[in-house]
C-alpha positions in Angstrom: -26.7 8.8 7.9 -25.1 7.4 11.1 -25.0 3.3 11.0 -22.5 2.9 13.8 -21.7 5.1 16.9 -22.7 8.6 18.1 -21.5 12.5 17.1 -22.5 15.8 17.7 -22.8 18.5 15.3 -20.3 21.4 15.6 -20.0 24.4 13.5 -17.2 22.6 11.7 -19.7 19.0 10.8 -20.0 16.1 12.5 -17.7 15.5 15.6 -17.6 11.6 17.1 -15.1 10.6 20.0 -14.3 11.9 22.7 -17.2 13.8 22.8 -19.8 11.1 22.0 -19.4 7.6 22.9 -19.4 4.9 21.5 -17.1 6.3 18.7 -18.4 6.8 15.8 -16.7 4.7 12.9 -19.5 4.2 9.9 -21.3 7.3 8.1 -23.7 6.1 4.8 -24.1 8.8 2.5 -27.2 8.9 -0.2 -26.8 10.7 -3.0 -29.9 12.4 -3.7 -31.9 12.9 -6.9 -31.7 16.5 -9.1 -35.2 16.9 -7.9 -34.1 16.8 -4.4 -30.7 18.6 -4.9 -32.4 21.5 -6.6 -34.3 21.7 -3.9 -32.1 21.8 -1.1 -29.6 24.0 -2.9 -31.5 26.0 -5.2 -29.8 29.1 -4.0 -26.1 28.3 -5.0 -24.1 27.9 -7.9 -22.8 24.8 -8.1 -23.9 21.2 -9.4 -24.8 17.8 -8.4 -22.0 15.9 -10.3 -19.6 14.9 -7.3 -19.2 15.4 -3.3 -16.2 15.6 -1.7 -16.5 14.5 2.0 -13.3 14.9 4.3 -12.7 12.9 7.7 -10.2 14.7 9.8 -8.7 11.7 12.2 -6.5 12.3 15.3 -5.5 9.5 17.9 -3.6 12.6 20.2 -5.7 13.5 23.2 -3.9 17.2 23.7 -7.4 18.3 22.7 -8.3 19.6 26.3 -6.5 21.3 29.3 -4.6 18.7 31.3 -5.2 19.2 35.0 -2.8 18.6 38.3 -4.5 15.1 38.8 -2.9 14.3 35.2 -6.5 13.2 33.7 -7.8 15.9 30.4 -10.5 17.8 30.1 -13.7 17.1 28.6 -13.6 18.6 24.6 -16.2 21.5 25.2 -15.3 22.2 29.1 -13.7 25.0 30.7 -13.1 27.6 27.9 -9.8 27.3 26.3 -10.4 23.6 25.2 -9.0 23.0 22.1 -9.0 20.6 18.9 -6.6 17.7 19.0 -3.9 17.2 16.6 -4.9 15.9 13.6 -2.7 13.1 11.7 -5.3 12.4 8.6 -7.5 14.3 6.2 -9.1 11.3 4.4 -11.1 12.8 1.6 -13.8 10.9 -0.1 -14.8 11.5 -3.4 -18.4 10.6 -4.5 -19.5 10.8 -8.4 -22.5 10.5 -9.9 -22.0 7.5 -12.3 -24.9 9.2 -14.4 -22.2 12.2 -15.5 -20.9 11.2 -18.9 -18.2 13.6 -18.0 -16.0 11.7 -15.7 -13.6 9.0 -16.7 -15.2 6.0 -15.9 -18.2 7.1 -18.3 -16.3 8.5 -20.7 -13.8 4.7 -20.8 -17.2 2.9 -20.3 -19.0 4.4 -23.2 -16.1 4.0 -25.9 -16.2 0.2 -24.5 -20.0 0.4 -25.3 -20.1 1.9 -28.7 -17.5 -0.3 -29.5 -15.2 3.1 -30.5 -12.9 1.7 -28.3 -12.0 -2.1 -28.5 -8.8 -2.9 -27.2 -8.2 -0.4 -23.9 -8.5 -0.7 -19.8 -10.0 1.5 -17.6 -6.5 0.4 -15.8 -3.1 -0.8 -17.1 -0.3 -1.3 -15.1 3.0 -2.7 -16.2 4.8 -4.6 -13.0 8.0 -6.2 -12.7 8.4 -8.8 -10.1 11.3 -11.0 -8.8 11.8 -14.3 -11.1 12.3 -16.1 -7.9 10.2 -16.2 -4.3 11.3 -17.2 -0.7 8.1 -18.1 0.3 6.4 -17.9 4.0 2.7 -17.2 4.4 1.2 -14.8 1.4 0.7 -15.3 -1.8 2.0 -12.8 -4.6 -0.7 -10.1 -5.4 -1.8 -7.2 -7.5 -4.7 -4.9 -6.5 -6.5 -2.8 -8.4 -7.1 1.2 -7.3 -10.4 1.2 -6.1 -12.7 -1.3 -4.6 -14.9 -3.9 -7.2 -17.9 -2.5 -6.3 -16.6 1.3 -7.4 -16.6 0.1 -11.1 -20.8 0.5 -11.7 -21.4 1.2 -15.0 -24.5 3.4 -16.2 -27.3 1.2 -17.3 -30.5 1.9 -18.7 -34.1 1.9 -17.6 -35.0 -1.2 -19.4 -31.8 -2.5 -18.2 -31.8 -2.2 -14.5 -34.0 -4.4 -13.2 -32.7 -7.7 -14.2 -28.7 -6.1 -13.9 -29.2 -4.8 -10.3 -31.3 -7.6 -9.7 -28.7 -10.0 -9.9 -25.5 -7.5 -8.8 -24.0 -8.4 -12.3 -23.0 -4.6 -12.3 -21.1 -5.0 -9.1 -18.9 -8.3 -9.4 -15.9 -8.3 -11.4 -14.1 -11.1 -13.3 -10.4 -12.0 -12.8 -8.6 -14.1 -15.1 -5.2 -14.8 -16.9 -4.4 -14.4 -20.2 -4.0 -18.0 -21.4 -1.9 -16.6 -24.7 0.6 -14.2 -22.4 1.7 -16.5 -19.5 4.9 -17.6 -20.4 5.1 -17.2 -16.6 2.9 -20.0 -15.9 1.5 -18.1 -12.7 -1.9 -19.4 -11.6 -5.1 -17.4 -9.9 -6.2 -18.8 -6.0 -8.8 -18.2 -3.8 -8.9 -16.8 -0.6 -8.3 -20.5 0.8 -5.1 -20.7 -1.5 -7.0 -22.7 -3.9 -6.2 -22.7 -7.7 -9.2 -21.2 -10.0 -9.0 -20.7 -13.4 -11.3 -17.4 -12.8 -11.8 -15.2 -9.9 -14.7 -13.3 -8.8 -14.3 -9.9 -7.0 -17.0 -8.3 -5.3 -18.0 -5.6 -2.6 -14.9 -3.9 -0.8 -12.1 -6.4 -2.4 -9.7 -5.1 -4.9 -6.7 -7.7 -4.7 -6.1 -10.5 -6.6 -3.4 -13.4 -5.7 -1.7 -15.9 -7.4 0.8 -18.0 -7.0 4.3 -19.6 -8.5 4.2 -22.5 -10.6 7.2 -24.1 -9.5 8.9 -25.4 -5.8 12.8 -25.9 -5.8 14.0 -28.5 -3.9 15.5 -25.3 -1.3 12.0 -24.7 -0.8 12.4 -21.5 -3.2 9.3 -21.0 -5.8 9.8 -19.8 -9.4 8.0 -18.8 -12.7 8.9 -21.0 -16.1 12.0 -20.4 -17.9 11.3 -19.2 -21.4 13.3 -20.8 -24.8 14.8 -17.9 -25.8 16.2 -16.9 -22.5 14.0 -13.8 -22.5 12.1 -12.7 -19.3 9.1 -14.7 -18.8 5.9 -12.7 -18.2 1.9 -13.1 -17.7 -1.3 -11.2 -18.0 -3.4 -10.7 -16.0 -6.9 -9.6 -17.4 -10.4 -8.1 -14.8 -13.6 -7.8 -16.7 -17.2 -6.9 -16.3 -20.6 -8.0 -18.3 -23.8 -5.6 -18.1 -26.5 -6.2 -20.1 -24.6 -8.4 -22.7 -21.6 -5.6 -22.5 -18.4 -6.5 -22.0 -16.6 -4.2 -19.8 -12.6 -4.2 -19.9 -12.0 -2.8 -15.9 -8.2 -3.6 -16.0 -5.2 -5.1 -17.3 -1.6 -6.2 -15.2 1.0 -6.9 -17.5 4.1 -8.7 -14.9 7.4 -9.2 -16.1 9.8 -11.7 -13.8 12.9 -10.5 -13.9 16.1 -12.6 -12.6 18.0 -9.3 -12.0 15.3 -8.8 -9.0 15.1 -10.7 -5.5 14.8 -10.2 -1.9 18.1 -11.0 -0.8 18.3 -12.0 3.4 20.8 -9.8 5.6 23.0 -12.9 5.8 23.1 -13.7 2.3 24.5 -10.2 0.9 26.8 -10.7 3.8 27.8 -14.0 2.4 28.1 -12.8 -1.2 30.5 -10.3 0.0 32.7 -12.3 1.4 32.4 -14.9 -1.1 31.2 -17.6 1.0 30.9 -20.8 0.0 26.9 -21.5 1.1 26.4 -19.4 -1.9 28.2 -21.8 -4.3 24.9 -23.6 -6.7 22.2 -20.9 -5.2 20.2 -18.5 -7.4 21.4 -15.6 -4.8 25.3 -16.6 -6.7 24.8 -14.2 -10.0 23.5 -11.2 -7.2 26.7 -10.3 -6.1 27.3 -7.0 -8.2 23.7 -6.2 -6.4 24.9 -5.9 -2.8 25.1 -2.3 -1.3 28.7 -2.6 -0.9 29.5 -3.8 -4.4 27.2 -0.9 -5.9 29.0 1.7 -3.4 32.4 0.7 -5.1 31.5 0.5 -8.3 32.8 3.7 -9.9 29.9 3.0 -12.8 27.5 3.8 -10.4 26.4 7.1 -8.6 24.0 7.5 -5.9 21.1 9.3 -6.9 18.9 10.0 -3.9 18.7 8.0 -0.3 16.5 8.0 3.0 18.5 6.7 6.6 16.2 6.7 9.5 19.5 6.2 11.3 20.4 9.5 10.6 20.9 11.5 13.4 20.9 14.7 11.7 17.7 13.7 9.9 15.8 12.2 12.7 17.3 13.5 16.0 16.5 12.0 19.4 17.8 10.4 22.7 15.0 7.8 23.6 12.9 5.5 22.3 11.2 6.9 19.2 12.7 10.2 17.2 10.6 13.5 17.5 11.2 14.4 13.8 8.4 12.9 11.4 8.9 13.0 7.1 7.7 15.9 5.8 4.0 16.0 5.3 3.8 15.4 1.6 6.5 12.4 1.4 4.4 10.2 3.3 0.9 9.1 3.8 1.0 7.7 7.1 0.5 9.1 10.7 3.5 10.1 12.3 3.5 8.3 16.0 4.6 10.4 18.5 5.7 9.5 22.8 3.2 12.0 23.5 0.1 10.1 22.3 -1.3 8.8 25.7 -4.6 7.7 27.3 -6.0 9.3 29.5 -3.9 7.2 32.0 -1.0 8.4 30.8 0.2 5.2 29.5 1.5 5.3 26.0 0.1 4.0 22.8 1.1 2.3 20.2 2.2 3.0 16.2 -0.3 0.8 15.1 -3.5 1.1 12.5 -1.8 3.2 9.6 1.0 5.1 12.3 4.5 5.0 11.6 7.4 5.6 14.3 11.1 6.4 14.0 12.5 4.2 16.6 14.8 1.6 18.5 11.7 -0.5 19.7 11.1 -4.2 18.0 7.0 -4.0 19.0 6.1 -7.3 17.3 8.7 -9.3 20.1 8.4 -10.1 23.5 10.6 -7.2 24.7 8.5 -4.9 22.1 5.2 -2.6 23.4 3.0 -5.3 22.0 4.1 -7.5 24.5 3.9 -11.1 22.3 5.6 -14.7 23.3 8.2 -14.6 20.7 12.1 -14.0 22.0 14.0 -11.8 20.1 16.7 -13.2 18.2 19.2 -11.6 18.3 23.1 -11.4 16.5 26.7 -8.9 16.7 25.9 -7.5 13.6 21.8 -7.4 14.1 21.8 -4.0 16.3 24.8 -2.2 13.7 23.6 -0.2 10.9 24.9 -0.2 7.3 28.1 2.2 8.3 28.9 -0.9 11.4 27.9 1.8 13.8 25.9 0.5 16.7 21.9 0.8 14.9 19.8 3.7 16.5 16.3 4.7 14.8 14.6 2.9 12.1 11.4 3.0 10.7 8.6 0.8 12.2 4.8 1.3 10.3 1.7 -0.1 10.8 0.3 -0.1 7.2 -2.6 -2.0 8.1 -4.9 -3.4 5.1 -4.8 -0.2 3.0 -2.1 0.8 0.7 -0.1 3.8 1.1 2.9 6.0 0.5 5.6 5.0 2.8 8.3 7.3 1.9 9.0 9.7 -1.3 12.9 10.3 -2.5 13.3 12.8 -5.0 16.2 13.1 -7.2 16.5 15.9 -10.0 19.7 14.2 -12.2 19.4 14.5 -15.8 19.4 10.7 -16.7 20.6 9.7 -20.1 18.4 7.2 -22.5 19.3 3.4 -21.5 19.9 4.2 -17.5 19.9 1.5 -15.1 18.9 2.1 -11.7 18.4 0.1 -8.8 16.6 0.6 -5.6 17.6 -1.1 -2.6 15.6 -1.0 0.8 16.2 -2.7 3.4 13.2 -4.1 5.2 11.8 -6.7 7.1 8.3 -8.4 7.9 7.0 -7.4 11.4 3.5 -8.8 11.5 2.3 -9.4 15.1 0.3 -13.0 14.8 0.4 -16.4 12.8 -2.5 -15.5 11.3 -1.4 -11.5 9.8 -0.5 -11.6 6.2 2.9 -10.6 5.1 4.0 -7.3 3.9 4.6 -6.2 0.1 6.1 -3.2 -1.3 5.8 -1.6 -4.6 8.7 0.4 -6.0 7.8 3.5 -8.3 10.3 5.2 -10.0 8.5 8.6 -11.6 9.7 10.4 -14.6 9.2 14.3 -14.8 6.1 16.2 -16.7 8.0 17.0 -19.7 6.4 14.5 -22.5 4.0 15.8 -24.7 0.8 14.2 -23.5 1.9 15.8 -19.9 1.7 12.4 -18.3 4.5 10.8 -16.2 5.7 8.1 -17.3 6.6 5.3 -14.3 8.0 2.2 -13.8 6.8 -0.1 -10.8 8.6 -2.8 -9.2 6.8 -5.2 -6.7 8.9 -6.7 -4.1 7.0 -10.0 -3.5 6.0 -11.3 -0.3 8.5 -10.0 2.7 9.0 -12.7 5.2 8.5 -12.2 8.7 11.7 -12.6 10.5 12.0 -11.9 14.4 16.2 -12.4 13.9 16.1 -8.7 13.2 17.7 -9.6 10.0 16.4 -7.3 7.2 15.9 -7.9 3.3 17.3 -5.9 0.8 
């Protein structure tokens, strides 16, 4: 069912802009009874389990003939006129929550019959940075699908009162009280501490913040007695019916080997300089790019350099050579995406661009107040060439793959690696959140249970900078 905007039905489904207007931007889908599936597709084989519904999205309008007057053709006009390019192929995947074949029922009834007493439909294992520069947004973890995906199959004598109330669509956030050595604390959306946080409808994230602010203005987690790294727990549960539901489980480890380290301050610790003397940036120096490169106990495993030339080749003001399709998830933005006026667009809302362009500054395409400022050593990349290309993404407020580096070393037991990326915050407005990246390093399919095993790292808040200094 259409709730927002117009289509028109092809032979290939439902087509919106530029064909209809306005665009069409919300579908609901009802998921019908086996009395009316069977009746609608009585003459197939299949089931009435799960739907997959794709979205093909494009913002390139090369889907008509361009005429002499430099406007396009309408979609279906003159014959010839052709499909636009497409950048996404969002697929939606709808279960019944009444087959007790899918995971969540299968999870959900152990937690039921009480066969299973101590697992999570999720458990992640995260290790974040012992200490925080902070700026605007508070740490977070998200979990992988929206609260109100989590339903649980009730009974007949148990819906009415359950979905009366929308107990079966809120969950419950809340921190282990015996595993927060950490001494993190839950807030609300207004920054507010709360000792438990309720999640509902399309929200998945939950924040929290530091417990402790230096007197540099840097925040920290507790220090533990026994010098070990301090972690916390963080524990999101559901109750149906007098059920206890265990939905997930973050178990965060703050290391002091992990920090977001300013351009200026690996330059410093390079050079030794003496604003480093009494900072928590002073035990980071084996850490810096240049330290690692010269380290003969260290080898390079895999890297990715938008500066590149011979991966991303180009002369103006954005490179014509995207990532392969598979290593990320995002659009690749392109000069030739116009309006009809022929004026360009921007990489915004989930596009990325290889390019020389700072868009979130007043000499950017997005055309704000702020100056950019500017240094000698700002526009020079890490060889102290004169910077060309680097990668500038709109990720928007859905997570995604930003890039994928594969590396096929055999690794001995007891490895260390570290990851180093240099990026910086680029957000457009006072009032846009920061940035956060995770880091996941994936092991191969080799173990038994055919399950990868992987470690994630989460970066922490990235501060917005317009000094064009990254953080590593």
């Amino acid at each position: 069912m259409i709730t927002q905007g117009t289509v028109n039905i092809l032979k290939n489904g439902y087509v919106g802009s530029p064909i209809s207007t306005p665009p069409l931007t919300h579908m609901e889908f009802t998921y019908p009874t086996d009395t009316e599936f069977e009746s609608t597709y009585n003459t197939i084989q299949t089931d009435n389990k799960e739907y997959l519904v794709a979205c093909d999205v494009s913002r390139y309008l090369d889907y008509g003939k361009k005429q002499s007057s430099g406007d396009y053709t309408d979609f279906l006009s003159n014959n010839g006129a052709y499909e636009p390019t497409l950048v996404y192929r969002i697929i939606f995947v709808i279960r019944s929550i009444d087959d007790s074949n899918n995971h969540h029922s299968i999870v959900f009834k152990a937690q039921k019959d009480k066969t299973d007493t101590n697992g999570y439909l999720e458990h992640y294992k995260i290790s974040m940075p012992f200490t925080r520069t902070p700026n605007k947004t508070d740490e977070l973890v998200a979990l992988a699908h929206h609260a109100n995906c989590y339903v649980v199959p009730v009974t007949e004598d148990e819906n009415k009162e359950d979905y009366k109330n929308d107990k079966n669509i809120e969950l419950t956030a809340q921190i282990s009280t015996d595993a927060n050595t950490a001494g993190i604390y839950l807030v609300n959306k207004k920054g507010d501490k709360v000792n438990k946080l309720e999640i509902s409808g399309d929200t998945r994230i939950i924040q929290f913040k530091y417990p402790n602010t230096e007197k540099n203005g840097l925040q920290s987690v507790n220090n533990t007695k026994d010098g070990t790294s301090p972690t916390s727990t963080i524990l999101v549960t559901k109750t149906v019916a007098g059920v206890a539901y265990r939905i997930a489980k973050f178990d965060l480890t703050f290391n002091k080997a992990t920090a977001l380290l300013a351009e200026t301050i690996v330059n410093n610790l390079d050079k030794n300089d003496q604003s480093i003397k009494g900072t928590p940036w002073e035990a980071f120096k084996f850490r810096t790019p240049t330290a690692l490169e010269t380290n003969e106990s260290y080898i390079l495993l895999t890297s990715l350099d938008f500066d590149d030339a011979t991966q991303f080749p180009g002369t103006g003001n954005y490179s014509t050579s995207p990532l392969p399709y598979e290593e990320s998830s995002y659009a690749f933005y392109s000069s030739e995406i116009k309006k009809k006026s022929g004026t360009p667009q921007y990489p915004e809302w989930g596009y990325y661009a290889i390019t020389n362009q700072y868009m979130e500054v007043k000499e950017g395409s997005w055309g704000n107040k702020w100056p950019l400022v500017t240094s000698t050593s700002s526009r020079y990349n890490k060889d102290n060439k004169p910077s060309r290309y680097h990668m500038f993404i709109d990720a928007s407020d859905r997570t995604g793959r930003i890039a994928r580096l594969k590396f096929d070393k055999q690794l001995c037991r007891g490895t260390e690696l570290f990851v180093t990326a240099w990026v910086k915050c680029a957000r457009s407005g006072v009032y846009s959140n920061n940035a956060a990246m995770l880091f996941t390093i994936m092991g191969g399919n080799n173990r038994p249970d055919n399950k990868q095993k992987k470690s994630i790292l989460l970066s922490t808040d990235i501060r917005q900078d317009r000094s064009l200094q990254p953080i590593s």
